[in-house]
N, C-alpha and C positions, 0 to 999 in steps of 0.2 A: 385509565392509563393512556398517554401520549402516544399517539402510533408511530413507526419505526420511521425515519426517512435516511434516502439512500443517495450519498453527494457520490460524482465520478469526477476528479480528476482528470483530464485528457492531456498529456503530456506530445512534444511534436516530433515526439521519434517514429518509431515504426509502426503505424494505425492499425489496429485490431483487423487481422485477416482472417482472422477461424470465425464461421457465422454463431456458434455458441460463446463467443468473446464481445464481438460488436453487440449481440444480441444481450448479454449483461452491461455496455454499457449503453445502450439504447433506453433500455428501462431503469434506468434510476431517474429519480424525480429532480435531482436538480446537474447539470454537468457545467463545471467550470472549464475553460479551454485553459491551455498555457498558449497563449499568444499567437503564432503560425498554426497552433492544431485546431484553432479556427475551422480554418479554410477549408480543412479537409471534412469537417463534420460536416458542416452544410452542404454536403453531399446529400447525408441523410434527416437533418432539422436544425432549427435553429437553436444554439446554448444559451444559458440563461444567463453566463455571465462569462467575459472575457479577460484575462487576466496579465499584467507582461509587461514592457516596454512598448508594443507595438513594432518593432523594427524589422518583424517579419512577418506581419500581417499586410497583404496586399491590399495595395488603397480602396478595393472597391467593397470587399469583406467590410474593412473599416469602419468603410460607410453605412453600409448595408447594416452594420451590427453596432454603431453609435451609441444606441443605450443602454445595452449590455457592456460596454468597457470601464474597465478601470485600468487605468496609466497607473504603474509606477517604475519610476525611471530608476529608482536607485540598484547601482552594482555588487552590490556587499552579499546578494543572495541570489540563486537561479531561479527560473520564471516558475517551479514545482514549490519552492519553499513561496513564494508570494500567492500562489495561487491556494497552497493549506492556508497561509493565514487566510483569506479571502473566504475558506469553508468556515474558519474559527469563528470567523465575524458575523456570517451568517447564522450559525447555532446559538449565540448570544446576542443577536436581534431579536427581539422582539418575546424572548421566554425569560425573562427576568432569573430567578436563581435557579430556576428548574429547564434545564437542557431538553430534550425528549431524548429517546435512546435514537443514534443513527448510525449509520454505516459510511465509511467513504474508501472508496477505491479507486486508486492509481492504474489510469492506462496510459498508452504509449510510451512509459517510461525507458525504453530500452528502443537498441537499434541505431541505425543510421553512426553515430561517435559515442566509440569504449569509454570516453572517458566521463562524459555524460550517464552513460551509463548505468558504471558506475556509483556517480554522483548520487543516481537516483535513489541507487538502491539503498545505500546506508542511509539516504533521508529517511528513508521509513521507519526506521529503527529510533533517530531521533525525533520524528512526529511522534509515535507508539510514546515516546516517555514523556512528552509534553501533555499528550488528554491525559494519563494517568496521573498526571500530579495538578491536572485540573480537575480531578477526580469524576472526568465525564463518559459514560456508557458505551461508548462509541467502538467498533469495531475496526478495526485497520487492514488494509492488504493490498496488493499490487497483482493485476493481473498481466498475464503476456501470452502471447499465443500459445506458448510452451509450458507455463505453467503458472501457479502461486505461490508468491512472498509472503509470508503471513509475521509479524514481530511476536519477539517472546521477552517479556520484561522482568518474569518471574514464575515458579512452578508451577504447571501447567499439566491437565489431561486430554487427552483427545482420540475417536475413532479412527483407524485406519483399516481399510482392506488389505490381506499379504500379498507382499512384495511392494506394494506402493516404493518407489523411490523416496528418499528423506535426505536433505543433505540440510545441515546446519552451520551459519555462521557467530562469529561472537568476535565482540570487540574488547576482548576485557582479557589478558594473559593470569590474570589471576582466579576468572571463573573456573569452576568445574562442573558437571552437570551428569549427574547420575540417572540413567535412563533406563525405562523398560518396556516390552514392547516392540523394540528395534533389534536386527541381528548382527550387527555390531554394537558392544556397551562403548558407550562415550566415557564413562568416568573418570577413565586414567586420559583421557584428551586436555591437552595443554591448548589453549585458544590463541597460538604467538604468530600462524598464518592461517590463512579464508581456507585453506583446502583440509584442514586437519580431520573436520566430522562431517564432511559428504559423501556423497554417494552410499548412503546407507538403503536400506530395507525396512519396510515392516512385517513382522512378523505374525502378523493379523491381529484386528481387535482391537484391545486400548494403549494406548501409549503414553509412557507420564515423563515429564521429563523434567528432575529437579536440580532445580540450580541450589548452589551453596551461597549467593544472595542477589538480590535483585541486580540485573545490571541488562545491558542491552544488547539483543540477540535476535536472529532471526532464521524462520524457516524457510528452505523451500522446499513446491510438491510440483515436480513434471505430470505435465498432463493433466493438474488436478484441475477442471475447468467449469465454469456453469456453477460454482458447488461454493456453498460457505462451508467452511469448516469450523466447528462450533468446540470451543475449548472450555476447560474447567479448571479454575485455579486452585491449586493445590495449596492447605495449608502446612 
């Protein structure tokens, strides 16, 4: 069996401050920067590959990191979606049809501009449905000081300890998502704004949460940090 490997995203918002956060992205075995968030890692080592326009990476960084860049200049996407493609391309170098199973986690995505943000965050939601319909093993999530983002593309189980916070979005007003586990039921939740199934609870234990059919959604867990959280797809 292929052993696991673990890509990190470093996005140039606000750099992982909690030492249980930088210390999950320290240890993944390969980290792509978004452009500026560069600068700030080589604090602690060098990335293994830099990704962006370069328009805000300082010229001596630049230098410094020459053969880890890839330029791309085009506008159509943010420096977070060039920088996934940039993990995709890596997983199909060099493994012909067989992927290994890996992991890749979004940091710095949040911070500094709402709007960005934002931006960031429902990227995750559309990467999450891109490996699945590449049909590859790969685990998805966004960490922040505060907590994790984890996507949901379809029925799913998972452990929680009670009271864990749970707040869920979804981009689909036609979804509905039958839940248990949690101490508020989502069922009767219409998904027509972001705030309609947050701030929930868990009520300890297992938590299942079925959608009425695949579409794109995601979690988040305050505080949940240092921690995978390991799901089970529901048939």
């Amino acid at each position: 069996m292929r052993p696991s490997v673990s890509y990190a995203i470093l996005c140039d918002g606000d750099f992982p401050g909690k030492a249980e956060v930088r210390d999950c992205l320290l240890s993944c075995d390969v980290v792509v920067c978004c452009d500026g968030a560069a600068a700030s890692f080589m604090r602690f080592r060098r990335p293994e590959f830099v990704v962006g326009d370069m328009d805000s990476l300082p010229e001596d960084v630049r230098n410094e990191l020459s053969d880890q860049l890839f330029h791309i200049g085009e506008q159509e996407s943010n420096d977070l979606s060039k920088a996934f493609r940039c993990v995709c391309a890596l997983l199909r170098t060099g493994t012909g049809r067989h992927i290994p199973e890996f992991s890749i986690t979004v940091f710095g995505a949040t911070g500094k501009r709402e709007d960005h943000t934002l931006g960031n965050i429902s990227l995750l939601a559309d990467f999450a449905q891109y490996l699945s319909a590449c049909g590859t093993p790969g685990r998805l999530s966004m960490m922040t000081d505060y907590g994790l983002f984890v996507p949901v593309l379809d029925s799913c189980a998972f452990s929680l300890p009670a009271g864990q916070p749970v707040s869920i979005f979804a981009f689909d007003q036609n979804l509905r998502i039958d839940s248990s586990g949690l101490e508020y039921p989502t069922g009767d939740v219409r998904f027509d704004m972001w705030w309609k199934a947050t701030l929930n609870r868990a009520s300890g234990g297992r938590v299942e949460l079925r959608l009425s059919h695949p579409a794109k959604a995601l979690m988040y867990l305050p505080g949940w940090h240092g921690r995978r959280l390991e799901t089970e797809t529901l048939l």
